[in-house]
gemmi code that builds the backbone of each chain (N, CA, C; Angstrom):
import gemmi

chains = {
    "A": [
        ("UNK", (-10.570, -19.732, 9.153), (-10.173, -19.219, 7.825), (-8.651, -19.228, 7.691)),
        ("UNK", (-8.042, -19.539, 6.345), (-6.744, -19.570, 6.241), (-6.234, -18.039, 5.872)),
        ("UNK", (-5.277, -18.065, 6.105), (-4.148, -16.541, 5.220), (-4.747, -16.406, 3.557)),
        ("UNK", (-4.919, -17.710, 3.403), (-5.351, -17.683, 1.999), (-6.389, -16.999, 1.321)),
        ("UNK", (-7.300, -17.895, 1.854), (-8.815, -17.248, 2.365), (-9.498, -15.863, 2.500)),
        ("UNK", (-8.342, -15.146, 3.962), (-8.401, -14.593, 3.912), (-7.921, -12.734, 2.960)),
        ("UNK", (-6.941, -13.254, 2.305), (-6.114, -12.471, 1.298), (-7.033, -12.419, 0.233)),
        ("UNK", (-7.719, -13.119, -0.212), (-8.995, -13.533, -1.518), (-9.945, -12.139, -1.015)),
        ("UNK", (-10.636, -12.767, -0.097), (-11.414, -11.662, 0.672), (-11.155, -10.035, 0.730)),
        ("UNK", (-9.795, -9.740, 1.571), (-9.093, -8.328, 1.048), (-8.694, -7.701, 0.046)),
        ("UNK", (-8.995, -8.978, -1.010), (-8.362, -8.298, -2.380), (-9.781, -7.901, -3.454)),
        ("UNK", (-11.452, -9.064, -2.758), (-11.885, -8.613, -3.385), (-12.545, -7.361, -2.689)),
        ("UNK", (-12.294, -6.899, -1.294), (-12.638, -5.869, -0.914), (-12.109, -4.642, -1.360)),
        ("UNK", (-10.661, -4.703, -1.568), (-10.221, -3.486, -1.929), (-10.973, -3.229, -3.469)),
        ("UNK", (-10.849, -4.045, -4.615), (-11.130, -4.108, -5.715), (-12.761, -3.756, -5.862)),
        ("UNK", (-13.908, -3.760, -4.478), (-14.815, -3.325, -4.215), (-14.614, -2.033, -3.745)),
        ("UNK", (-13.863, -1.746, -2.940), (-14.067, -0.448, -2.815), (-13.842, 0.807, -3.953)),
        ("UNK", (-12.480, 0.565, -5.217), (-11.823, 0.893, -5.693), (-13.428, 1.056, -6.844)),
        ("UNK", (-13.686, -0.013, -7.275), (-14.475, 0.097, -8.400), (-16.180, 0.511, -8.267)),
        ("UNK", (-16.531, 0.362, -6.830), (-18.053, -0.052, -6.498), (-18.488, 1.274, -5.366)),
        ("UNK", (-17.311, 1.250, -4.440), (-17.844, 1.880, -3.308), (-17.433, 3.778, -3.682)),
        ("UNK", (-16.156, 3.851, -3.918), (-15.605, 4.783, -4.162), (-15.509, 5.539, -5.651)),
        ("UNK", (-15.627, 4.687, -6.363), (-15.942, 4.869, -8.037), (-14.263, 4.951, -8.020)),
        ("UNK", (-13.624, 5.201, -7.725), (-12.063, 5.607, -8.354), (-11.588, 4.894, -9.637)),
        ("UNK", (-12.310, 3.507, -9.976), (-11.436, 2.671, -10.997), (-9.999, 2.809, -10.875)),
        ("UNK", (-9.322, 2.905, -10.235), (-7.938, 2.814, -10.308), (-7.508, 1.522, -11.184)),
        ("UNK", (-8.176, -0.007, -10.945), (-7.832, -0.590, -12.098), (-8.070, -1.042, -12.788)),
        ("UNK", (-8.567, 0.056, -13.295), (-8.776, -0.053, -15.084), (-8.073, 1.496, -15.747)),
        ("UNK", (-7.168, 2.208, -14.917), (-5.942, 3.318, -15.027), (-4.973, 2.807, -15.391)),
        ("UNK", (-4.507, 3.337, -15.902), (-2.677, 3.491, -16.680), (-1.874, 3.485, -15.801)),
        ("UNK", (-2.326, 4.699, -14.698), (-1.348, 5.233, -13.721), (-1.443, 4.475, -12.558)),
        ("UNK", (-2.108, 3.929, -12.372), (-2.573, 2.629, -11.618), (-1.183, 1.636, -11.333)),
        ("UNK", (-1.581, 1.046, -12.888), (-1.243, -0.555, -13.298), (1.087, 0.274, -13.528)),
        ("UNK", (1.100, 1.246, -14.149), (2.415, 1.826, -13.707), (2.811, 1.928, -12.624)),
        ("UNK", (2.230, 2.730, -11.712), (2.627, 2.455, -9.759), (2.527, 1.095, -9.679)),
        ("UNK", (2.271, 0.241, -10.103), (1.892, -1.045, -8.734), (3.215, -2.122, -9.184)),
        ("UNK", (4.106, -1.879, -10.446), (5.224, -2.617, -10.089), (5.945, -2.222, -9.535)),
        ("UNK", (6.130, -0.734, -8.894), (7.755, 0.108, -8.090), (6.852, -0.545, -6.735)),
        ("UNK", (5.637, -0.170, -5.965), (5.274, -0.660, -5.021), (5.600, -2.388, -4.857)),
        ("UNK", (5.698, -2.888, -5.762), (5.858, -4.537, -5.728), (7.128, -5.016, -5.681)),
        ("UNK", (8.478, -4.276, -6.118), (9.407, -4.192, -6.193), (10.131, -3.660, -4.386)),
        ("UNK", (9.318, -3.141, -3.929), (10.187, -2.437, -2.730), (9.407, -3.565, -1.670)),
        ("UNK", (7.926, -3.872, -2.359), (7.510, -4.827, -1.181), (8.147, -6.302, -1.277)),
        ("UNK", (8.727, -6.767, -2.324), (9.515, -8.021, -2.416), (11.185, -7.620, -1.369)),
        ("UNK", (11.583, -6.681, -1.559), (12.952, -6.093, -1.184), (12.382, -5.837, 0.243)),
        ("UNK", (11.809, -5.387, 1.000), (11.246, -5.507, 2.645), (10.478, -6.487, 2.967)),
        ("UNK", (9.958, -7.139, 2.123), (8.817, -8.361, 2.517), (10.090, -9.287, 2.907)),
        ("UNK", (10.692, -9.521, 1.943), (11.902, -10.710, 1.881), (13.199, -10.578, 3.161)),
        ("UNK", (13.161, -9.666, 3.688), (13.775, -8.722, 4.680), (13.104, -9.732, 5.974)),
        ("UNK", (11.677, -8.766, 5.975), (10.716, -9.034, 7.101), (10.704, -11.324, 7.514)),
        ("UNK", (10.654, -11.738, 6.284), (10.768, -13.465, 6.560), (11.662, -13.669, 6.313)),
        ("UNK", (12.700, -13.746, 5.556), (14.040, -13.940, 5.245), (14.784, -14.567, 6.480)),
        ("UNK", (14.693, -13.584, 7.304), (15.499, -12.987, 8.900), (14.088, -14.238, 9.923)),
        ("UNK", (12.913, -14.264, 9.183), (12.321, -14.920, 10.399), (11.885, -13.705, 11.474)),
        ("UNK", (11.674, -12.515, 10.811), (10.613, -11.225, 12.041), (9.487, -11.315, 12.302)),
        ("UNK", (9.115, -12.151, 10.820), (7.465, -12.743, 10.581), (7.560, -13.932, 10.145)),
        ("UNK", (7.040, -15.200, 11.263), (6.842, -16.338, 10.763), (5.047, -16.674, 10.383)),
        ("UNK", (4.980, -18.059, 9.334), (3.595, -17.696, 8.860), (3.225, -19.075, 9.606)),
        ("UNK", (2.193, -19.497, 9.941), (1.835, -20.931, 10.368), (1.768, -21.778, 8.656)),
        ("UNK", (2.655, -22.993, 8.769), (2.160, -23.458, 7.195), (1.069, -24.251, 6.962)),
        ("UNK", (0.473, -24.871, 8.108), (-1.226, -24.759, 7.824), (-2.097, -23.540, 7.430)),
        ("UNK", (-1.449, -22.129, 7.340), (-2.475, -21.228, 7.070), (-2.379, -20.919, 5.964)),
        ("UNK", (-0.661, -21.441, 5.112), (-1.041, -21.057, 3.441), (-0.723, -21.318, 2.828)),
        ("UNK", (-0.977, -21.643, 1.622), (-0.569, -22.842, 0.300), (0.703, -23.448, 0.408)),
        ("UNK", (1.712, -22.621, 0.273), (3.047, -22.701, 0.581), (4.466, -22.354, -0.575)),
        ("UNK", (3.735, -21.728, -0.779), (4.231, -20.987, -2.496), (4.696, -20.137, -1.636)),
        ("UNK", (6.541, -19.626, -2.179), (7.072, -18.924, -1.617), (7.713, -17.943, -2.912)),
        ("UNK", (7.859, -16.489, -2.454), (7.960, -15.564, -3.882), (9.039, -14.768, -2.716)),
        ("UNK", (10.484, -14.737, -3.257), (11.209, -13.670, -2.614), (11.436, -14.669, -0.652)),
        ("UNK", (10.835, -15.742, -0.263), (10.980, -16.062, 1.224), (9.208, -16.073, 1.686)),
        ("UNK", (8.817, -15.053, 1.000), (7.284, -14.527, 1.650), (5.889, -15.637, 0.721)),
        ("UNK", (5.312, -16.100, 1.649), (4.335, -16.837, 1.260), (3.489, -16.236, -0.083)),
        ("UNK", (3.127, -16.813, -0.918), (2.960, -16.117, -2.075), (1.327, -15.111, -1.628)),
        ("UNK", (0.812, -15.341, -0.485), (0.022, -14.469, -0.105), (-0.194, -13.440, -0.187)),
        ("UNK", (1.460, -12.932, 0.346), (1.528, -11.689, 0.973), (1.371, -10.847, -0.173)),
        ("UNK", (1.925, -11.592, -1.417), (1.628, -10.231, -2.538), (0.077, -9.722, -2.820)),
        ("UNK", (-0.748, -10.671, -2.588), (-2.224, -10.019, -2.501), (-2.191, -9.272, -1.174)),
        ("UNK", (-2.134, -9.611, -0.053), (-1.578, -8.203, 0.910), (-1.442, -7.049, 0.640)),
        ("UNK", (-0.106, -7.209, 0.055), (0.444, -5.674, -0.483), (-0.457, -5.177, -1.660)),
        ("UNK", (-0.877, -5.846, -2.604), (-1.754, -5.383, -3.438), (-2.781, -4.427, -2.957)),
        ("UNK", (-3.727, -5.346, -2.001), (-4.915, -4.932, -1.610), (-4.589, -3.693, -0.375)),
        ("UNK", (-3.385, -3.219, 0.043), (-3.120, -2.295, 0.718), (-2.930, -0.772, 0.055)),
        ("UNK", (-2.238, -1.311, -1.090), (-1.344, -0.254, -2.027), (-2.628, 0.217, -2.707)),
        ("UNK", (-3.746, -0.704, -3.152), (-4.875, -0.251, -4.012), (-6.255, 0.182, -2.946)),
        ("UNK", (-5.882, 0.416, -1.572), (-6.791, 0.274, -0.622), (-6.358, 2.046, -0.258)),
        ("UNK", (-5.213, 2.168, -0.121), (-4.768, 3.518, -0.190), (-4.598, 4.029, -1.246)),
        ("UNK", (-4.338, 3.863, -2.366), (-4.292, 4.830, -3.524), (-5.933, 5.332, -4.307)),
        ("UNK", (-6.609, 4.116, -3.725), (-7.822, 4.254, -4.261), (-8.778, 5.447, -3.078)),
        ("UNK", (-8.261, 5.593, -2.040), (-8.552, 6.487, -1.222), (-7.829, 7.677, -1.378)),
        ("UNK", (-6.891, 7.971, -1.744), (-6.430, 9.206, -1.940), (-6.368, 9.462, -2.803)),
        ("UNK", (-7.085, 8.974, -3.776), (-7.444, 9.610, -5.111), (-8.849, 10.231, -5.005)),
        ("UNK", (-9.972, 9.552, -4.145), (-11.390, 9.685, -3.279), (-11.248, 11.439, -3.202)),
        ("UNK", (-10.078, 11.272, -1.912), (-10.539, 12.394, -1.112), (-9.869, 13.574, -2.175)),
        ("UNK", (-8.690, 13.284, -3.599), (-8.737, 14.938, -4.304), (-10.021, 15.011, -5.046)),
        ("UNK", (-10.164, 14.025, -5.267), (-11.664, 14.005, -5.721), (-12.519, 14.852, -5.404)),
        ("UNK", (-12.484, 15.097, -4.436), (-14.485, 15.303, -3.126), (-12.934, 16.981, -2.926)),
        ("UNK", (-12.084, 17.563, -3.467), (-11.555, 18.852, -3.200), (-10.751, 19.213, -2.305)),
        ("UNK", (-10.196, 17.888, -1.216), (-9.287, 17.629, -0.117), (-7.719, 17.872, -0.841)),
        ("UNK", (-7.150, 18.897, -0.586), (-6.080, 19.198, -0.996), (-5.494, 18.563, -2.505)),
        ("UNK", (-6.260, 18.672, -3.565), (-6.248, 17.888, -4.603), (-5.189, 18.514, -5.257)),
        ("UNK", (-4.207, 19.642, -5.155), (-3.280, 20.287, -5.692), (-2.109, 19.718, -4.542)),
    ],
    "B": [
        ("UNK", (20.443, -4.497, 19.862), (19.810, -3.728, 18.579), (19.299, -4.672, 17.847)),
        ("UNK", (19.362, -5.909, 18.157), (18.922, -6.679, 16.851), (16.997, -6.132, 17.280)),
        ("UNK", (16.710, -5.744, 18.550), (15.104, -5.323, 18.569), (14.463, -4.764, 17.326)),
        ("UNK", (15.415, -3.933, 17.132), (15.840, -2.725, 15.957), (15.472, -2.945, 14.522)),
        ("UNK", (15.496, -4.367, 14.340), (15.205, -5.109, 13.175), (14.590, -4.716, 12.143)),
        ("UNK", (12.936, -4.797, 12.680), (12.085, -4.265, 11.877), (11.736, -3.345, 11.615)),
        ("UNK", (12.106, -2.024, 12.513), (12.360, -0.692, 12.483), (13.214, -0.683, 11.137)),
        ("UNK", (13.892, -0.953, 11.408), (15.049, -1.024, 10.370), (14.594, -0.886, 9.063)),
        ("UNK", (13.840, -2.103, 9.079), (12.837, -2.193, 7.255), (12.131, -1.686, 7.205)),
        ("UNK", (11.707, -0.675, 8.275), (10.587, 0.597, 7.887), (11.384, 1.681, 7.168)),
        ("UNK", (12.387, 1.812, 7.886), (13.278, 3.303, 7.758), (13.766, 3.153, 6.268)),
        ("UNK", (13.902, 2.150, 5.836), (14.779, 1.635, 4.659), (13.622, 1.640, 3.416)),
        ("UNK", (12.262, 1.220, 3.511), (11.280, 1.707, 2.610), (11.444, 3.245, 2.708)),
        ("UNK", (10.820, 3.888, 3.839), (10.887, 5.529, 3.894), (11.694, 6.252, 3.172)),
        ("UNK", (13.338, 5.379, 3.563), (14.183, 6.213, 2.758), (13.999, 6.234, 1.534)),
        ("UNK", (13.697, 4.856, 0.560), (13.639, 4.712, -0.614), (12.739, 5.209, -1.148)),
        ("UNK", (11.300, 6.554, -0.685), (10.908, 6.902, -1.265), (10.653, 8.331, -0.776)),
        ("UNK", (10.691, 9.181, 0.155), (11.139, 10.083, 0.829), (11.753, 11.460, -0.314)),
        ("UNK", (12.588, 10.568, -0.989), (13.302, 11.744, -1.845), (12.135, 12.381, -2.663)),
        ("UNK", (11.403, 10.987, -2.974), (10.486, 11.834, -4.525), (9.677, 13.518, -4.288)),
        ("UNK", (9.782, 13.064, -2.790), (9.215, 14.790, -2.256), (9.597, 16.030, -2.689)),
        ("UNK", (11.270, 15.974, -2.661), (11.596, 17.017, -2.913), (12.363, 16.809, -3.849)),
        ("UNK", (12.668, 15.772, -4.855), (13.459, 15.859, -5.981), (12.372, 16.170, -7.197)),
        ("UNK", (11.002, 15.410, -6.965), (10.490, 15.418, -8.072), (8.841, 16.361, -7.594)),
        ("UNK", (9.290, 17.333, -6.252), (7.932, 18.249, -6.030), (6.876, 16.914, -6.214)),
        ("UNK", (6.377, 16.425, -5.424), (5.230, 15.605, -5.589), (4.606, 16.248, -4.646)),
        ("UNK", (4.975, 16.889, -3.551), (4.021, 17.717, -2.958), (2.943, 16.464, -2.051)),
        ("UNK", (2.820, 15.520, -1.477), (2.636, 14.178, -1.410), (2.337, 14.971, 0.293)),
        ("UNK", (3.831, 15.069, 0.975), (4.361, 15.024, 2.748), (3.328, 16.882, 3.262)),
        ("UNK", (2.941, 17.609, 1.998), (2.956, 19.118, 2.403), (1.648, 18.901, 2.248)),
        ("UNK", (0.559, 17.814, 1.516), (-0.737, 17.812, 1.254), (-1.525, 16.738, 2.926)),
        ("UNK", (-1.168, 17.579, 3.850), (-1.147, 16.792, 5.223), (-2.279, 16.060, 5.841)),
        ("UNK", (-3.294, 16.926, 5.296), (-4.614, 16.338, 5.478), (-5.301, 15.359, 4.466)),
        ("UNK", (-4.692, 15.358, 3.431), (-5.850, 14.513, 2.799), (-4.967, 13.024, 2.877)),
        ("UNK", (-3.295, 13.313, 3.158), (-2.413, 12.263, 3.732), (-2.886, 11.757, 4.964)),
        ("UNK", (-3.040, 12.027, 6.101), (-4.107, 11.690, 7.014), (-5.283, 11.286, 6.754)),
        ("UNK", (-6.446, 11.568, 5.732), (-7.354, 10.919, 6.258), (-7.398, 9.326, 4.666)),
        ("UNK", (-6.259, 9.584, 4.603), (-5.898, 8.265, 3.675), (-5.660, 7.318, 4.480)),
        ("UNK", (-3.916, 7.883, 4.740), (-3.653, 6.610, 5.605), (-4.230, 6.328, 6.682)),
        ("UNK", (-4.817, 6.958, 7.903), (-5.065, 6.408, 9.262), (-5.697, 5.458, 8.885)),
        ("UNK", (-7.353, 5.598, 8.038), (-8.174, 4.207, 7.786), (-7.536, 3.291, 7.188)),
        ("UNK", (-6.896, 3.348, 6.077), (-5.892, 1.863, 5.965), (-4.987, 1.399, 6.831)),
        ("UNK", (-4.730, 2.035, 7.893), (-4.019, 1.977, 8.516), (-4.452, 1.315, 9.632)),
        ("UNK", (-5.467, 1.682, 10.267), (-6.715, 0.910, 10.914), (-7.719, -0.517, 10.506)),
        ("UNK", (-8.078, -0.097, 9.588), (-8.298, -1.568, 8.565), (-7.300, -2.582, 8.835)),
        ("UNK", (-5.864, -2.683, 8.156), (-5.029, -3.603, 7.836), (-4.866, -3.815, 9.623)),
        ("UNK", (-4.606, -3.082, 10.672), (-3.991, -3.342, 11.617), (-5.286, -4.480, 12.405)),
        ("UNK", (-6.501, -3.835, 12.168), (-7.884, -5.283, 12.326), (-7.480, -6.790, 11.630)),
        ("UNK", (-6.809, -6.519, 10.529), (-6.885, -7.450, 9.660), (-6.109, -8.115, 10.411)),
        ("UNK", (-4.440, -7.802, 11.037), (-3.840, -8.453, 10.849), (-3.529, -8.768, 13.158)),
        ("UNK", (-4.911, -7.679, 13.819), (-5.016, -8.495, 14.666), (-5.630, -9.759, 14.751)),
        ("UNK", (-6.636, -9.620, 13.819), (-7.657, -11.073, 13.630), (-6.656, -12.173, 13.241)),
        ("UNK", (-5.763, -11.943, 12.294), (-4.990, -12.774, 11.893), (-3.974, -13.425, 12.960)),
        ("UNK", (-3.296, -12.279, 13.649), (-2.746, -12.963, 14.970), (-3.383, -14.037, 16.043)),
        ("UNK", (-4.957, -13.299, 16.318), (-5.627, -14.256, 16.817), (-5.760, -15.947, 16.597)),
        ("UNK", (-5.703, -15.817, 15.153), (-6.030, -17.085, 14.144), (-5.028, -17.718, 13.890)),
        ("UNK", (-3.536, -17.159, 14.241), (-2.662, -18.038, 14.675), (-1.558, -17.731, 13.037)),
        ("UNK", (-2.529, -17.536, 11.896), (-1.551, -17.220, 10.711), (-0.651, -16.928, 10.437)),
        ("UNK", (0.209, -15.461, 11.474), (1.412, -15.732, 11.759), (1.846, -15.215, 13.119)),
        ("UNK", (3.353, -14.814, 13.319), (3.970, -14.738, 14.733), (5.113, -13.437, 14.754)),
        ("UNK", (5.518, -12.780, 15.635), (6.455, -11.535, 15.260), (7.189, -12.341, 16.353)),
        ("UNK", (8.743, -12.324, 15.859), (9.834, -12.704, 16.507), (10.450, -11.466, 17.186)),
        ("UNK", (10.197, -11.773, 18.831), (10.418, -10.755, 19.495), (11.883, -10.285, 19.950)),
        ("UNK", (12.690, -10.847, 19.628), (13.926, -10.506, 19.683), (14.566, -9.035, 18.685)),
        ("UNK", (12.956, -9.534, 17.454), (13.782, -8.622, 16.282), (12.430, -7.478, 16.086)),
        ("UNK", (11.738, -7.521, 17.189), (10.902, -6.095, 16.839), (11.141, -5.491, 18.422)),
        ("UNK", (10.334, -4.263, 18.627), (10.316, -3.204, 19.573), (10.258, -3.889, 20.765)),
        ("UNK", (9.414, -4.525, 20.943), (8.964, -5.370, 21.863), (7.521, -4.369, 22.617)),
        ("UNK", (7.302, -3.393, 21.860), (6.017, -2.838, 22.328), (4.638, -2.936, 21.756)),
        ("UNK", (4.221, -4.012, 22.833), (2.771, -4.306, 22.527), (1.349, -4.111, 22.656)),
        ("UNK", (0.357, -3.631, 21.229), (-0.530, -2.846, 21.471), (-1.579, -4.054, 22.003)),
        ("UNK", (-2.471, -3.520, 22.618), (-3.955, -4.709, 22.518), (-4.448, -5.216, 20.944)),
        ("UNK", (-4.603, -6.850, 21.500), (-4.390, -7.925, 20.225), (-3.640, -8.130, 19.904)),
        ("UNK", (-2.213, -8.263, 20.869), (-0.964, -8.677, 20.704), (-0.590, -7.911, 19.614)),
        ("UNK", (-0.574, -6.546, 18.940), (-0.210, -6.448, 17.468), (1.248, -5.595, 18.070)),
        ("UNK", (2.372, -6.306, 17.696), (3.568, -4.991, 17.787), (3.441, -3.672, 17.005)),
        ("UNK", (3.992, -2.912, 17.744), (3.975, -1.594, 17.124), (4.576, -0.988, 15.926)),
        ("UNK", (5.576, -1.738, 15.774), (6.502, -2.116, 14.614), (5.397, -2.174, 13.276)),
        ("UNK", (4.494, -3.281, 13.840), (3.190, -3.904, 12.655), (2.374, -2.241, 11.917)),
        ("UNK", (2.072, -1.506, 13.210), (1.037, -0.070, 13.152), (1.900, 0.778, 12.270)),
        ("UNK", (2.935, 0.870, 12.601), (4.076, 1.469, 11.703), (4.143, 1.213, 10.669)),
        ("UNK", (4.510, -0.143, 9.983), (4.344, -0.695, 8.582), (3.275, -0.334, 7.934)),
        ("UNK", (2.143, 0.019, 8.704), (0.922, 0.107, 7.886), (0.754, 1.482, 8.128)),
        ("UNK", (1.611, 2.592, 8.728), (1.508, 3.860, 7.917), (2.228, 4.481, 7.177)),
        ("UNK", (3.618, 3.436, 7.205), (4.968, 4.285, 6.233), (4.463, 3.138, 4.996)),
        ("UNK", (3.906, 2.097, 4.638), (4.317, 1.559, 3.351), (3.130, 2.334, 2.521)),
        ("UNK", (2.031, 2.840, 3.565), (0.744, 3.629, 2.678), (1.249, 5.371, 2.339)),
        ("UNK", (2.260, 5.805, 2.912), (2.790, 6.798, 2.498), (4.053, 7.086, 1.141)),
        ("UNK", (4.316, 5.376, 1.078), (5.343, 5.533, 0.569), (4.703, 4.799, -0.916)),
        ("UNK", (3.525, 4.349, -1.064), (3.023, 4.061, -1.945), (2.109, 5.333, -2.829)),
        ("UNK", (1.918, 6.308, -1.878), (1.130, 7.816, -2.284), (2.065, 8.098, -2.935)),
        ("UNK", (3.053, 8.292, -2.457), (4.811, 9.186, -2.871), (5.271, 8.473, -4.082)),
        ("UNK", (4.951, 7.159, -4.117), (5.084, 6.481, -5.567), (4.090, 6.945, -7.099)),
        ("UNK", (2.836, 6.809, -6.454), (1.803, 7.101, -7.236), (2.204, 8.777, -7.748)),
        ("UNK", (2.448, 10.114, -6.878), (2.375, 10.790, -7.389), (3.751, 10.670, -8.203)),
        ("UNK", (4.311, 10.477, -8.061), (5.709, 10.222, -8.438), (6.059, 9.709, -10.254)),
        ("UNK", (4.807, 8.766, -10.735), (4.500, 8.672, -12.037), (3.670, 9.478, -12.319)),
        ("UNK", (2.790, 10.176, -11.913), (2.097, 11.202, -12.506), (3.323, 12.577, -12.930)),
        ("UNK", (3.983, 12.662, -11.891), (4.945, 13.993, -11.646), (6.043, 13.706, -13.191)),
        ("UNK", (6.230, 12.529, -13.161), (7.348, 11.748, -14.677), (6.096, 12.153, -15.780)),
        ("UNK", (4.685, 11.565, -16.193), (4.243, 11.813, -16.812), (4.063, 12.827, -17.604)),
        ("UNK", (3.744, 13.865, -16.803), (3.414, 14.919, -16.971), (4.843, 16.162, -17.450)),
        ("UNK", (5.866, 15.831, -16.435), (7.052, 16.494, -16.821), (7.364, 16.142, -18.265)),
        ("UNK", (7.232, 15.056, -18.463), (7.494, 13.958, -19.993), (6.778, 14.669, -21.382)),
        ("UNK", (5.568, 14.803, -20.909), (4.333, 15.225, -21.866), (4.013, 14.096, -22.380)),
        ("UNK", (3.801, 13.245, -21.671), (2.853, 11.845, -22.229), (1.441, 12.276, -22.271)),
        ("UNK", (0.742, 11.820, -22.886), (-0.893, 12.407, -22.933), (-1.779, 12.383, -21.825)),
        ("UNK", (-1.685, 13.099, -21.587), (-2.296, 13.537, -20.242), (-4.148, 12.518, -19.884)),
        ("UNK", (-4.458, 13.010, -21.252), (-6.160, 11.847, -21.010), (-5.677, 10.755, -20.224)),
        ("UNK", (-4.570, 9.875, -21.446), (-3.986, 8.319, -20.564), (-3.368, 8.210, -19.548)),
        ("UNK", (-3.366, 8.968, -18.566), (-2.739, 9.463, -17.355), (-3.526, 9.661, -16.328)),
        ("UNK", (-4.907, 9.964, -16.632), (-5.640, 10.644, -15.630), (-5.750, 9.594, -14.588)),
        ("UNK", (-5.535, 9.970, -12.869), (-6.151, 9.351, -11.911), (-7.765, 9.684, -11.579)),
        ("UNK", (-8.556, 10.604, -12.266), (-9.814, 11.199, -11.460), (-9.867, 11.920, -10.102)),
        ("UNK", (-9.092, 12.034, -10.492), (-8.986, 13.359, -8.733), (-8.948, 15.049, -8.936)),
        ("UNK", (-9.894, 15.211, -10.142), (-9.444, 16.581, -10.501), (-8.408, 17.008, -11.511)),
        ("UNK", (-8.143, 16.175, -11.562), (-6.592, 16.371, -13.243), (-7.290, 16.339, -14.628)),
        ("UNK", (-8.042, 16.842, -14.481), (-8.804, 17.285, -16.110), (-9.917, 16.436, -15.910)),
        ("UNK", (-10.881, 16.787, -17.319), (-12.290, 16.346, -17.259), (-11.874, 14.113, -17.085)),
        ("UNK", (-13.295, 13.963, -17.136), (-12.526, 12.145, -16.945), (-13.875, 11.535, -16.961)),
        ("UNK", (-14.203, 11.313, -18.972), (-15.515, 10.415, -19.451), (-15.491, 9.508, -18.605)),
        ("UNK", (-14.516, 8.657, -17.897), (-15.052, 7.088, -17.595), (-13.363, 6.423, -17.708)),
        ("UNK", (-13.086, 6.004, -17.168), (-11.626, 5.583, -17.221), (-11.846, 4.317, -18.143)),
        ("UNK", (-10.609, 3.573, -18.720), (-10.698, 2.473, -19.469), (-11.837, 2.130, -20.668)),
        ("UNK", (-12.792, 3.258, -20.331), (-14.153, 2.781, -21.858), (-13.177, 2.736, -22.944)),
        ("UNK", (-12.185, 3.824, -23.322), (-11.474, 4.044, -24.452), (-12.099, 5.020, -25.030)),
        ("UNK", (-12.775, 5.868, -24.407), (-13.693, 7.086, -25.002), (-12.467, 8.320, -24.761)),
        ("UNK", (-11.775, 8.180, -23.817), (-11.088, 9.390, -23.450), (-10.362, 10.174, -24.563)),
        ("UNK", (-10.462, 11.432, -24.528), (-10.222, 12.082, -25.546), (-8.483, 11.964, -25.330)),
        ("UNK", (-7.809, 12.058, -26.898), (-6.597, 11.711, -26.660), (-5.681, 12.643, -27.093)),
    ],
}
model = gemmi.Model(1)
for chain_id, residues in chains.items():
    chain = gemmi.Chain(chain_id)
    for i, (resn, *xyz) in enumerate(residues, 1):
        res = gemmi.Residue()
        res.name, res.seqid = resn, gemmi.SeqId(i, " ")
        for name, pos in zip(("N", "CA", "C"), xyz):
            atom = gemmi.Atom()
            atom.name, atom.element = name, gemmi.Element(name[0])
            atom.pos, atom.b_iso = gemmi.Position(*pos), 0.0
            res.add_atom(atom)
        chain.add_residue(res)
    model.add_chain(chain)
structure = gemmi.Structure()
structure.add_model(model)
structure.setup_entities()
């Protein structure tokens, strides 16, 4: 499986968990789709950091080769499916009465 | 110090969101447990993800510029790290527009996350009372 491939996969997992597993809908929220450009903004500004410098090299058989900021255009489904993998979980647990204040 | 590297771009997200704690009370760092049982599993998840991925060759950590401390599945520690400060610092974001929202008096219906912040018909139907 490629980076590619695999990023498709994590993104439709998170977007499963978010909408299917967990009910949260986070996106189809306001407050959602508002957080996810400051998160996209700091992950271009450290992503670009992280390859820029060469801390993380990618194999270029593993991905298209679209580059956004230095970082394979992958990685932004990465960060997506991380940022919506955790927000969609800690919205879960004020949910279910876990320190929801 | 160049080891230091990627440390570096952890500390430097952290910082950049760290403040919203106590400038804008998000209350985010003091809600400890439900911060724990957020991040560890994403935190665990992504770090599977991205041993499999090491395995598979997708990519490589340049060891000059991380810790040089390595967990089983080759994953640097540096990597385990990234995947609990960028999921903290993305909570600290999230509450962080709610905390603007709300200080603002934007309408609270179009705001709701579902976590207890008022009643919540169904997000996006367009039923929400306004």
């Amino acid at each position: 499986m490629t980076y590619t491939a695999a990023v498709l996969l994590g993104l439709a997992g998170a977007a499963g968990l978010d909408l299917v597993v967990l009910r949260t809908r986070l996106l189809r929220r306001r407050v959602f789709w508002a957080t996810y450009p400051i998160v996209l903004v700091a992950q271009l500004v450290s992503n670009g950091v992280l390859t820029g410098r060469g801390i993380v090299r990618y194999d270029p058989a593993a991905i298209l080769g679209l580059r956004v900021a230095y970082a394979p255009v992958e990685d932004l489904g990465f960060g997506f499916a991380l940022a919506l993998a955790t927000l969609s979980l800690w919205v879960w647990w004020g949910r279910r009465g876990v320190q929801p204040r | 110090m160049a080891h230091l590297t990627y440390l570096a771009v952890l500390a430097g997200c952290a910082a950049a969101a760290l403040w919203l704690e106590p400038v804008l009370r998000v209350g985010v760092l003091r809600r400890v447990r439900r911060l724990v049982r957020t991040v560890v599993p994403v935190a665990l998840v992504f770090s599977l993800w991205d041993v499999a991925a090491i395995a598979a060759g997708h990519w490589r950590y340049d060891p000059a510029q991380t810790t040089g401390i390595v967990l089983p599945g080759r994953l640097p520690l540096d990597e385990v790290l990234f995947f609990l400060v960028v999921p903290v610092c993305a909570v600290l974001g999230f509450e962080a527009v709610r905390a603007v929202a709300r200080r603002r008096g934007w309408p609270a219906a179009a705001w709701r996350a579902g976590d207890g912040d008022g009643p919540d018909p169904g997000a996006g139907t367009g039923r929400e009372p306004q």
